[in-house]
PyMOL Python script that loads the backbone (N, CA, C, O; Angstrom):
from pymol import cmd

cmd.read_pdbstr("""\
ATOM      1  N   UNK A   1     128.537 142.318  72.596  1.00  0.00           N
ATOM      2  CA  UNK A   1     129.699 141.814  71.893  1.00  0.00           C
ATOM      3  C   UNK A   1     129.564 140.292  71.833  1.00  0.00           C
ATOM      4  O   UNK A   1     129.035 139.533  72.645  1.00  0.00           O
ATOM      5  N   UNK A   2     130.199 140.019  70.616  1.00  0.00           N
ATOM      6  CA  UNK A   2     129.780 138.620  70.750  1.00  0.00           C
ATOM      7  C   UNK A   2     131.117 137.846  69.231  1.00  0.00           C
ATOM      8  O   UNK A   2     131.222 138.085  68.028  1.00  0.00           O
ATOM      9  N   UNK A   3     131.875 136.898  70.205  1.00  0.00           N
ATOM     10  CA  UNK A   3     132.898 136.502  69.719  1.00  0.00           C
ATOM     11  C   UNK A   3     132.572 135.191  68.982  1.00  0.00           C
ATOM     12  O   UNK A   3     132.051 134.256  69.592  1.00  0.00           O
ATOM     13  N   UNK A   4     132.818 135.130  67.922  1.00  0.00           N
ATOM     14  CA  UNK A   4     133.331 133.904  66.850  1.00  0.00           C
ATOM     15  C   UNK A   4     133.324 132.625  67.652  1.00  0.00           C
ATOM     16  O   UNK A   4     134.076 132.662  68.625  1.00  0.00           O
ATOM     17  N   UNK A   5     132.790 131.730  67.511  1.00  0.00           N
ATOM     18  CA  UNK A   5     133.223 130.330  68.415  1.00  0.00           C
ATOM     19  C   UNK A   5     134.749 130.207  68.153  1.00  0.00           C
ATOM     20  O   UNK A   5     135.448 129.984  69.142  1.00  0.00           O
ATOM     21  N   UNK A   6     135.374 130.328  66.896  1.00  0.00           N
ATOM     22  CA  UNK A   6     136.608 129.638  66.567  1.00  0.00           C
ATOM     23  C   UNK A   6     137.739 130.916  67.347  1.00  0.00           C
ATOM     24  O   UNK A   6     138.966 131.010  67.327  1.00  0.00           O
ATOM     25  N   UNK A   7     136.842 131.631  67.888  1.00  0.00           N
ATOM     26  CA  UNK A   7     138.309 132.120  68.852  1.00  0.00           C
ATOM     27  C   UNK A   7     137.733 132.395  70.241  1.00  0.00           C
ATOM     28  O   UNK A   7     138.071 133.480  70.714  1.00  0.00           O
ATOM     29  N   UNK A   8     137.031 131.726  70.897  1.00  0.00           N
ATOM     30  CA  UNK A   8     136.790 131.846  71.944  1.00  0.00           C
ATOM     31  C   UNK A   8     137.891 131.512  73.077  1.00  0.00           C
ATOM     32  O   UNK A   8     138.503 130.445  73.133  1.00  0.00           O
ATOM     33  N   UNK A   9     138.017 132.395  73.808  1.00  0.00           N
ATOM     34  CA  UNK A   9     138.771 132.279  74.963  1.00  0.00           C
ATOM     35  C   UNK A   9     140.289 132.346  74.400  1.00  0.00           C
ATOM     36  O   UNK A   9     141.232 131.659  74.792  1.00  0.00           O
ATOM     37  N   UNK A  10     140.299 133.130  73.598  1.00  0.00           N
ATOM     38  CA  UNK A  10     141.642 133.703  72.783  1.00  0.00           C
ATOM     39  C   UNK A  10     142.087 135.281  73.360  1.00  0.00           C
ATOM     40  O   UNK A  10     143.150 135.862  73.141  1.00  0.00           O
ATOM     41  N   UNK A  11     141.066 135.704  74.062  1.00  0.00           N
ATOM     42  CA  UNK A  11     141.224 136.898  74.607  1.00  0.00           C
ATOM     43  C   UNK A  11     141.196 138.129  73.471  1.00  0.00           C
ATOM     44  O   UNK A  11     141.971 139.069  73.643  1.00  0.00           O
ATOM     45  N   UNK A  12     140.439 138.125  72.485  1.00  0.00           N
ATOM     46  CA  UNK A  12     139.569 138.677  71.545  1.00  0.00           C
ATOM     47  C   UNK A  12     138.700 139.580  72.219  1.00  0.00           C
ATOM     48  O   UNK A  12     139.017 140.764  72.098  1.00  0.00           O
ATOM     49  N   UNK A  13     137.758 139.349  72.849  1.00  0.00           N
ATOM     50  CA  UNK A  13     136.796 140.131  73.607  1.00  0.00           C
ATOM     51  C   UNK A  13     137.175 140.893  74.350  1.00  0.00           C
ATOM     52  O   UNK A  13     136.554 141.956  74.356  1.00  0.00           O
ATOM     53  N   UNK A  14     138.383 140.749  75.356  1.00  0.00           N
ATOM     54  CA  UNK A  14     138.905 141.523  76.174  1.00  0.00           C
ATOM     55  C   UNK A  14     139.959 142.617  75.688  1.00  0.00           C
ATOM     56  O   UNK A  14     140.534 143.521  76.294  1.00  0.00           O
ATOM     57  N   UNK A  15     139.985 142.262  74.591  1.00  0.00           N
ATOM     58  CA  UNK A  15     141.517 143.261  73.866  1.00  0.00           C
ATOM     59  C   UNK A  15     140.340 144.392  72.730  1.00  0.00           C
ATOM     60  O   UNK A  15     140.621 145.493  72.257  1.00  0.00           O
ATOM     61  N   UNK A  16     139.152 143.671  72.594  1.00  0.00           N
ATOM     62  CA  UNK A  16     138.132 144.879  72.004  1.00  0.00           C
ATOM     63  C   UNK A  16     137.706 145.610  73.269  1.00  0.00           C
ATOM     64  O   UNK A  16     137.709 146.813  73.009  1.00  0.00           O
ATOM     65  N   UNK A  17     137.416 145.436  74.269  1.00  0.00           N
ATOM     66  CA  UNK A  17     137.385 145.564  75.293  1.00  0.00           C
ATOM     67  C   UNK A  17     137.991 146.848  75.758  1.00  0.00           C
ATOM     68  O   UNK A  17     137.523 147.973  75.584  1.00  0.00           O
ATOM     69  N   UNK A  18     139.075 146.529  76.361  1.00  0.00           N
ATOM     70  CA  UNK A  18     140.274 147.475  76.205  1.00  0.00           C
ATOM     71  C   UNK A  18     140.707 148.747  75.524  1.00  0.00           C
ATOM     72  O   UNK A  18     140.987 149.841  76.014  1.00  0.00           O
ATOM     73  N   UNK A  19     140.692 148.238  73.973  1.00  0.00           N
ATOM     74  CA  UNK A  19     140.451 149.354  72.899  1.00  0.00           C
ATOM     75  C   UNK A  19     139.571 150.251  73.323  1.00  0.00           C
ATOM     76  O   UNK A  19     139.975 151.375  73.623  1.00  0.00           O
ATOM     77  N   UNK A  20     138.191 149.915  73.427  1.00  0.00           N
ATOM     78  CA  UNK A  20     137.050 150.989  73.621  1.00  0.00           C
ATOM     79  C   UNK A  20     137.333 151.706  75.050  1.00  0.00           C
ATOM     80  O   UNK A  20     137.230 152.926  75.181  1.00  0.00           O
ATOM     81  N   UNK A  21     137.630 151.002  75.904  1.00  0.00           N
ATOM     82  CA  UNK A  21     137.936 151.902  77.037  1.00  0.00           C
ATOM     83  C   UNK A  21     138.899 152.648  77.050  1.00  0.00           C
ATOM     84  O   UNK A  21     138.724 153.743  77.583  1.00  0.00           O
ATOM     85  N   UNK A  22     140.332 152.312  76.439  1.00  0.00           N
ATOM     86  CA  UNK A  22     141.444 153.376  76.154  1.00  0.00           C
ATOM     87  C   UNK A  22     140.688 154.512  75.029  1.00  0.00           C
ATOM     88  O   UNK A  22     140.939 155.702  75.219  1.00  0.00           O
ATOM     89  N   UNK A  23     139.965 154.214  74.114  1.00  0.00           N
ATOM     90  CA  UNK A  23     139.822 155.515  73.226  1.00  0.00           C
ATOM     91  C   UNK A  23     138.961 156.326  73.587  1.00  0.00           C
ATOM     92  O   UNK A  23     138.887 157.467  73.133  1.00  0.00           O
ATOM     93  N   UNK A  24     137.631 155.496  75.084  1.00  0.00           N
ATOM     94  CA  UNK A  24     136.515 156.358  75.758  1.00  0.00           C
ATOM     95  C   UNK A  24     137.557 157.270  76.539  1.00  0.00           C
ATOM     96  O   UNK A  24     137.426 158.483  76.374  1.00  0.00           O
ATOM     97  N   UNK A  25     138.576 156.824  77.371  1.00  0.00           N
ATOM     98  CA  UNK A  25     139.171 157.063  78.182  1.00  0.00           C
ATOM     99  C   UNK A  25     140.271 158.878  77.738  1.00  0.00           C
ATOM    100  O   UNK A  25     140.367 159.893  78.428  1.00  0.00           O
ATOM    101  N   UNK A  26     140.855 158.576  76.423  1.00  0.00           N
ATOM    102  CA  UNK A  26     141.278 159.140  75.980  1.00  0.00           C
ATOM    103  C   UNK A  26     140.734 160.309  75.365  1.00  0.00           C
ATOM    104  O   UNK A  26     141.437 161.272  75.059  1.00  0.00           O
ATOM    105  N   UNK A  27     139.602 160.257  75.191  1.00  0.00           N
ATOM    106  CA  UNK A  27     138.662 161.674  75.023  1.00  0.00           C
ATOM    107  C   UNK A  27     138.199 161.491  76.118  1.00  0.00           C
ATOM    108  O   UNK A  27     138.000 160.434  75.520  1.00  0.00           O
ATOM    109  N   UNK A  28     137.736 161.396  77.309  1.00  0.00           N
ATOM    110  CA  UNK A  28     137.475 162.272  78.294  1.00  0.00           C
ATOM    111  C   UNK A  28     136.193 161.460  78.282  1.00  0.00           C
ATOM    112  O   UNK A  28     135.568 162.114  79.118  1.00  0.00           O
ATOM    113  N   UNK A  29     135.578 160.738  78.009  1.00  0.00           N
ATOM    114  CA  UNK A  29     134.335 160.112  78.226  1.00  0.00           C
ATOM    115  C   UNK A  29     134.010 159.608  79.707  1.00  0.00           C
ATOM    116  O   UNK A  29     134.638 158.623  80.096  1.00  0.00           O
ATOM    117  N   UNK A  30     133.088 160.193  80.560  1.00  0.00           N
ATOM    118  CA  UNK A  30     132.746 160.015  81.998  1.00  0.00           C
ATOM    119  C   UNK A  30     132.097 158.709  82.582  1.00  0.00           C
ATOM    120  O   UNK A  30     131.943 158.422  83.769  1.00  0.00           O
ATOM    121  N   UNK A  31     131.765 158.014  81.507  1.00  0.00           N
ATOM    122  CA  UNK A  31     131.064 157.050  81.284  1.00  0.00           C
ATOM    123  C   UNK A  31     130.502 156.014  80.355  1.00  0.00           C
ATOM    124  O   UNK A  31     129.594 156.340  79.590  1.00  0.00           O
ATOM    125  N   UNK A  32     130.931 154.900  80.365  1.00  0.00           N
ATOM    126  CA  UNK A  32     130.903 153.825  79.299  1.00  0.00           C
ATOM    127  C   UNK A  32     129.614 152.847  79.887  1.00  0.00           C
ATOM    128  O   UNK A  32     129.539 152.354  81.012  1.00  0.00           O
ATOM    129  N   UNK A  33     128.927 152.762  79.104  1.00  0.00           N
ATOM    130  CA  UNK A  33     127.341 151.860  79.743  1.00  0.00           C
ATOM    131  C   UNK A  33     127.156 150.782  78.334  1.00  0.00           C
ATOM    132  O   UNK A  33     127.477 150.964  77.160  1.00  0.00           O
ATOM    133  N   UNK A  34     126.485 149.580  79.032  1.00  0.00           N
ATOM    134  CA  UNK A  34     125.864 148.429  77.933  1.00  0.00           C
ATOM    135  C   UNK A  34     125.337 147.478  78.432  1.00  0.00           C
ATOM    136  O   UNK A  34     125.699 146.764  79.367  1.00  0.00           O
ATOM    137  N   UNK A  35     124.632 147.462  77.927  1.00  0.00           N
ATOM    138  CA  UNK A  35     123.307 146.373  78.205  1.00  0.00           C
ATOM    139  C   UNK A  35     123.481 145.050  77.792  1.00  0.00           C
ATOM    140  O   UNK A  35     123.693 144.792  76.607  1.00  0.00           O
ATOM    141  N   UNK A  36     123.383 143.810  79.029  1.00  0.00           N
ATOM    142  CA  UNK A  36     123.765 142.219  78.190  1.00  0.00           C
ATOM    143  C   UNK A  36     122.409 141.880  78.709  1.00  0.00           C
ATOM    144  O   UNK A  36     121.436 142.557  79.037  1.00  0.00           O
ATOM    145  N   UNK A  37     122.740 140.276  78.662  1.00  0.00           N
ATOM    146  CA  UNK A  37     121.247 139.565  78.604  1.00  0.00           C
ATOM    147  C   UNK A  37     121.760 138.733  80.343  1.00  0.00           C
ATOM    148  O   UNK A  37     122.842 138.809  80.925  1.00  0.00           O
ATOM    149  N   UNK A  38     120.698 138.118  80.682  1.00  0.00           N
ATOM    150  CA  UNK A  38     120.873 136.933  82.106  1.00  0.00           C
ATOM    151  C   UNK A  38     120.999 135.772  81.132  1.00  0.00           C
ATOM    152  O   UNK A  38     120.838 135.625  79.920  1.00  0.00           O
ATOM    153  N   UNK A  39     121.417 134.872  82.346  1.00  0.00           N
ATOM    154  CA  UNK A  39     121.368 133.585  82.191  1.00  0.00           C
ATOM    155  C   UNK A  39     122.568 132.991  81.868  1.00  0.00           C
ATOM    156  O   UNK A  39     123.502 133.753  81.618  1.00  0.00           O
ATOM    157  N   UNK A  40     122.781 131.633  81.808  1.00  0.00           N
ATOM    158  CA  UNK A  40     124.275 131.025  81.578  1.00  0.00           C
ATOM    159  C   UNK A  40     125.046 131.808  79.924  1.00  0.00           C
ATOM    160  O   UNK A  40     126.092 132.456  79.901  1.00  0.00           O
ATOM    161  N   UNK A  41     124.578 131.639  79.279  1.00  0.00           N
ATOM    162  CA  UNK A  41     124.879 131.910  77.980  1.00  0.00           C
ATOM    163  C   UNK A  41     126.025 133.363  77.971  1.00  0.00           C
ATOM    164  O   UNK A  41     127.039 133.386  77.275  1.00  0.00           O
ATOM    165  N   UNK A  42     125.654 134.341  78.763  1.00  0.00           N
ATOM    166  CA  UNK A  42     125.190 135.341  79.249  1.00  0.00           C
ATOM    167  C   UNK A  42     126.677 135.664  80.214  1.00  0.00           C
ATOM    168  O   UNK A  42     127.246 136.730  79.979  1.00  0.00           O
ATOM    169  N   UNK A  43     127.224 134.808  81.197  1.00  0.00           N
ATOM    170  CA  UNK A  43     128.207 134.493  82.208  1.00  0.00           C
ATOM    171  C   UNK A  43     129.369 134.796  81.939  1.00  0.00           C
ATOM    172  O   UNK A  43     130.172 135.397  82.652  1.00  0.00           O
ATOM    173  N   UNK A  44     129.558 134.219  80.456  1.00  0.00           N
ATOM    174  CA  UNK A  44     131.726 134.695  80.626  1.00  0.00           C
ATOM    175  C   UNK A  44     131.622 136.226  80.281  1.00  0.00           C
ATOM    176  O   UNK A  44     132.605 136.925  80.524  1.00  0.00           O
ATOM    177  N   UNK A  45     130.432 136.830  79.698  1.00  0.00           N
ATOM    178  CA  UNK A  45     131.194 138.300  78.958  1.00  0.00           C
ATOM    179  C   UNK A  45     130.332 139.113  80.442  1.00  0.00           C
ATOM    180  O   UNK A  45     130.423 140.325  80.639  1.00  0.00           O
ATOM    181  N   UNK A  46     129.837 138.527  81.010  1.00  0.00           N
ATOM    182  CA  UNK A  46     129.541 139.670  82.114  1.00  0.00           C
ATOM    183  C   UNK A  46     131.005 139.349  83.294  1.00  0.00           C
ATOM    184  O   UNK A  46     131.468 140.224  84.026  1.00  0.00           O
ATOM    185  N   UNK A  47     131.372 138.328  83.244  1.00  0.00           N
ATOM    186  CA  UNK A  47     132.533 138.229  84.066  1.00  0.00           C
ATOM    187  C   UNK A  47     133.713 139.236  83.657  1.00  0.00           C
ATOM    188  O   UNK A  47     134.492 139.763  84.451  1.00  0.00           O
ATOM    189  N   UNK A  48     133.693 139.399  82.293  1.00  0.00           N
ATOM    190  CA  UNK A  48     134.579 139.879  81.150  1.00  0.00           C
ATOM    191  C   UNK A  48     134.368 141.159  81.683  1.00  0.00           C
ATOM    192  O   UNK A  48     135.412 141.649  82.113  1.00  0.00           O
ATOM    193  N   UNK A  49     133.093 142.071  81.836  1.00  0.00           N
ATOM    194  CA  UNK A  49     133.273 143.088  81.967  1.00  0.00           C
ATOM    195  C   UNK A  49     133.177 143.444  83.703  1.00  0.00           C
ATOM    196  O   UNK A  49     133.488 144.534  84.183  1.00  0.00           O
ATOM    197  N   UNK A  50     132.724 142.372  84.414  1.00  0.00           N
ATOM    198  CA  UNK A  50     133.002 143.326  85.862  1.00  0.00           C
ATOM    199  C   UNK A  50     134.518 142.536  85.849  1.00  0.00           C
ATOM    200  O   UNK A  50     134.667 142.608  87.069  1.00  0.00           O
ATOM    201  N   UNK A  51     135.419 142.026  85.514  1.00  0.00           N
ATOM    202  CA  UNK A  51     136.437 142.030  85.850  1.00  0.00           C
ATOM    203  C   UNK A  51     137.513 143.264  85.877  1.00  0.00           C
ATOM    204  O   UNK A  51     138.406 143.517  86.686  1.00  0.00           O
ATOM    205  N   UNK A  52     137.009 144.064  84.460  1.00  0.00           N
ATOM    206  CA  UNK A  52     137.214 145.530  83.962  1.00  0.00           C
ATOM    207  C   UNK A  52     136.520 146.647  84.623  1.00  0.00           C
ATOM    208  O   UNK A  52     136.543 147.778  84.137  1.00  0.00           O
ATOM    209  N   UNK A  53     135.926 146.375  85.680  1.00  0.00           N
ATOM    210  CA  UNK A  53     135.230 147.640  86.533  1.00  0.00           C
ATOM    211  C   UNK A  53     133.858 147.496  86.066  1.00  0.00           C
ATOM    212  O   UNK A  53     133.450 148.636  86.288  1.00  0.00           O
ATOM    213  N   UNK A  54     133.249 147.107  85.760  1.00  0.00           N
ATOM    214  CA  UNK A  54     132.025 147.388  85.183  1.00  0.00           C
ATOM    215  C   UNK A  54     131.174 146.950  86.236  1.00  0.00           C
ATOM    216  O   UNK A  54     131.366 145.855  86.766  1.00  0.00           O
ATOM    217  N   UNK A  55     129.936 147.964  86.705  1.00  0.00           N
ATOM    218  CA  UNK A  55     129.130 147.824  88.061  1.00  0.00           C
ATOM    219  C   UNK A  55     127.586 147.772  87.268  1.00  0.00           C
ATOM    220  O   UNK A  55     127.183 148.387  86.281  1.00  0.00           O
ATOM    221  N   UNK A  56     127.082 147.010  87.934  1.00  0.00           N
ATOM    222  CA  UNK A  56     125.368 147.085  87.660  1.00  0.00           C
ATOM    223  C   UNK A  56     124.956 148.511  87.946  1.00  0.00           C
ATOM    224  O   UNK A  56     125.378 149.296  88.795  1.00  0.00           O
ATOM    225  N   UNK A  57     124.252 148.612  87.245  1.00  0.00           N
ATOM    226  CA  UNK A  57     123.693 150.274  87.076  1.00  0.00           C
ATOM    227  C   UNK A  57     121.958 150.108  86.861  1.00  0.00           C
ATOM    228  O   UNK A  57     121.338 149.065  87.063  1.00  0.00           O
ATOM    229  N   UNK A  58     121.415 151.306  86.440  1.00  0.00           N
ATOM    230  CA  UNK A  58     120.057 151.726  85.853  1.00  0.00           C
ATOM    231  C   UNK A  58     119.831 151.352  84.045  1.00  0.00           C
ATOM    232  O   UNK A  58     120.714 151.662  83.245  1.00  0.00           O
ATOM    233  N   UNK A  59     118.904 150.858  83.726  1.00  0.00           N
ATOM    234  CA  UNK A  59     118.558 151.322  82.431  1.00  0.00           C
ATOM    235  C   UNK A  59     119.175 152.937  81.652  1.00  0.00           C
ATOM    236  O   UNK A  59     119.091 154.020  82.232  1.00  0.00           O
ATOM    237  N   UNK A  60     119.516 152.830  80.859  1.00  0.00           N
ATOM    238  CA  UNK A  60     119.981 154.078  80.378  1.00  0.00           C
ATOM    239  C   UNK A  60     119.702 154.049  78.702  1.00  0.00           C
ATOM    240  O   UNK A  60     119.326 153.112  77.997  1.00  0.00           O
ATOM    241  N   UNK A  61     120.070 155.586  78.314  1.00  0.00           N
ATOM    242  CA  UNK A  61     119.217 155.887  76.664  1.00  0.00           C
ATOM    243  C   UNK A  61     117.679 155.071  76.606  1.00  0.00           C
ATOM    244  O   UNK A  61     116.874 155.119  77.536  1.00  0.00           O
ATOM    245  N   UNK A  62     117.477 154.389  75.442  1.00  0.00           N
ATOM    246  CA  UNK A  62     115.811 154.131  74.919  1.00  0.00           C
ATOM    247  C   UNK A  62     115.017 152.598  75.600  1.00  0.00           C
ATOM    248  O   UNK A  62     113.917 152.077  75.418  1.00  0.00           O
ATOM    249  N   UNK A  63     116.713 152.107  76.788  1.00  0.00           N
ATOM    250  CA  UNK A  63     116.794 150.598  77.019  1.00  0.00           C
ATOM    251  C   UNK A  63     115.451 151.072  78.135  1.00  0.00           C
ATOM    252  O   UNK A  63     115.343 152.204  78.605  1.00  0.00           O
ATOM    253  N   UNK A  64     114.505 149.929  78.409  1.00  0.00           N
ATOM    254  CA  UNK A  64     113.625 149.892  79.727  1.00  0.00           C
ATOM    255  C   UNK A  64     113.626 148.893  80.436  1.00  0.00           C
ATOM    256  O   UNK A  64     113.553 147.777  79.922  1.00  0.00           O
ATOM    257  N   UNK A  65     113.734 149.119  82.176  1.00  0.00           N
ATOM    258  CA  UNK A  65     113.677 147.683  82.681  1.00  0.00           C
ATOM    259  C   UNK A  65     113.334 146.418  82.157  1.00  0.00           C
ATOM    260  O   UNK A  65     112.379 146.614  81.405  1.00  0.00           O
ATOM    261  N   UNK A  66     113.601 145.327  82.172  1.00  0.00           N
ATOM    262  CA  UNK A  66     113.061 144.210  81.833  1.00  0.00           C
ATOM    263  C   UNK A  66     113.694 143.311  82.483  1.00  0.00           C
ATOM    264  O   UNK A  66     114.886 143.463  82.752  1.00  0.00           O
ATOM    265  N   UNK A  67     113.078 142.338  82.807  1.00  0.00           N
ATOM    266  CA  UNK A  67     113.605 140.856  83.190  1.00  0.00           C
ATOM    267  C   UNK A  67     114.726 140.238  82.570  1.00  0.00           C
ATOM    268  O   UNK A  67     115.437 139.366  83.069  1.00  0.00           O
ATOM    269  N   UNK A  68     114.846 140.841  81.256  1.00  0.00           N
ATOM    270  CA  UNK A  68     116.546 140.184  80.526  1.00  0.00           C
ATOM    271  C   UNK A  68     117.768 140.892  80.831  1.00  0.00           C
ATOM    272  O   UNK A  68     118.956 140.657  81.057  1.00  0.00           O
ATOM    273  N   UNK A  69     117.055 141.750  80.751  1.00  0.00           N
ATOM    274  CA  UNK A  69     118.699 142.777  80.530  1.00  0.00           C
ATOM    275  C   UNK A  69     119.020 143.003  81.996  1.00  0.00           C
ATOM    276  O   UNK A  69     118.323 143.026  83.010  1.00  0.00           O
ATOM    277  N   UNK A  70     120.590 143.198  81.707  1.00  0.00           N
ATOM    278  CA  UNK A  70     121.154 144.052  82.786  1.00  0.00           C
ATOM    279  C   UNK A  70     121.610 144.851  81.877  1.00  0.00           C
ATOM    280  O   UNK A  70     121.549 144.705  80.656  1.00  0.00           O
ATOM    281  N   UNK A  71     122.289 146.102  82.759  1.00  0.00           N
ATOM    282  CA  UNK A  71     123.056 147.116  82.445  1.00  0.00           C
ATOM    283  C   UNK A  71     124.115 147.539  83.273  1.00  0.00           C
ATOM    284  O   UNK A  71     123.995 147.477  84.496  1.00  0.00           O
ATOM    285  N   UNK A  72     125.174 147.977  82.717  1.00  0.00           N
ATOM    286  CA  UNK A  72     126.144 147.804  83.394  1.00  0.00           C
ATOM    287  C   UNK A  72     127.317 148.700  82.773  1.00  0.00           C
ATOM    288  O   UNK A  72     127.797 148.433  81.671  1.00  0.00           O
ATOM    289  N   UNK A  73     127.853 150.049  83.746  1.00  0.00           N
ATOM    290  CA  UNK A  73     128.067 151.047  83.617  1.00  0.00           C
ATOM    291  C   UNK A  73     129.926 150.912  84.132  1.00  0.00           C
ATOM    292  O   UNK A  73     130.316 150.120  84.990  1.00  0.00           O
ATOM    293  N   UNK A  74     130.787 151.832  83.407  1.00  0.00           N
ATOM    294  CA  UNK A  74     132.010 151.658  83.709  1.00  0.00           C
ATOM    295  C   UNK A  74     132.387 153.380  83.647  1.00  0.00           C
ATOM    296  O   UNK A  74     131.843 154.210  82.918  1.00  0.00           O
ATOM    297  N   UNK A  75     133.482 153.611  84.643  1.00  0.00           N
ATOM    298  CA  UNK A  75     133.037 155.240  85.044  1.00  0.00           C
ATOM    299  C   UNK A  75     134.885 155.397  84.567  1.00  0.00           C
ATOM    300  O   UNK A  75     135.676 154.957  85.402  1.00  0.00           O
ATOM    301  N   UNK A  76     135.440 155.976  83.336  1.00  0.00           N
ATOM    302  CA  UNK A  76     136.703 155.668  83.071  1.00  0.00           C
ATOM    303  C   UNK A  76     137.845 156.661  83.385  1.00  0.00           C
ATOM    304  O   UNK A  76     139.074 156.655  83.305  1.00  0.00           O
ATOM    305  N   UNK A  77     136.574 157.786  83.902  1.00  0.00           N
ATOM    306  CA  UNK A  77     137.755 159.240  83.408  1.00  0.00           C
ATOM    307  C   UNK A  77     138.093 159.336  85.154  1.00  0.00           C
ATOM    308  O   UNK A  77     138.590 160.458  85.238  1.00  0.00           O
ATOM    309  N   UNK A  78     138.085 158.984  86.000  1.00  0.00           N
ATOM    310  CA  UNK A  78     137.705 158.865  87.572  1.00  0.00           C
ATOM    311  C   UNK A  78     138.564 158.475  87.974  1.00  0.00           C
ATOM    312  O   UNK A  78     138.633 158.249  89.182  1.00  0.00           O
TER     313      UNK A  78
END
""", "prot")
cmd.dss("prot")
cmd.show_as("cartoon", "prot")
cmd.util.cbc("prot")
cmd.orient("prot")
């Protein structure tokens, strides 16, 4: 995800955020997963999502370890 400069820190990201987890949540989805990048750039939307539960996890679907990515898994129906 990746927000507009001209609304940064408008709380945009977190209210898309939200959405997807109420409508995963609402069908019964066991598990919400996504892959970001390291590094500073990288910092407010991973804060964004472990603030929302979101735990470091495994590679998952076609993603493969690598040095950039994390992944990072949110368990909603629980």
């Amino acid at each position: 995800m990746r927000t507009d400069p001209a609304f940064l820190r408008q709380g945009v990201a977190a209210a898309i955020l939200e959405t997807i987890i109420a409508a995963a949540t609402a069908r019964g989805v066991r598990q919400l997963s996504l892959e970001t990048g390291r590094g500073p750039d990288f910092e407010p939307a991973l804060a964004l999502y472990r603030r929302r539960g979101f735990v470091e996890g495994a590679a998952f679907g076609d993603y493969a370890p690598n040095a950039f990515s994390r992944y990072l898994h949110l368990y909603p129906a629980r």
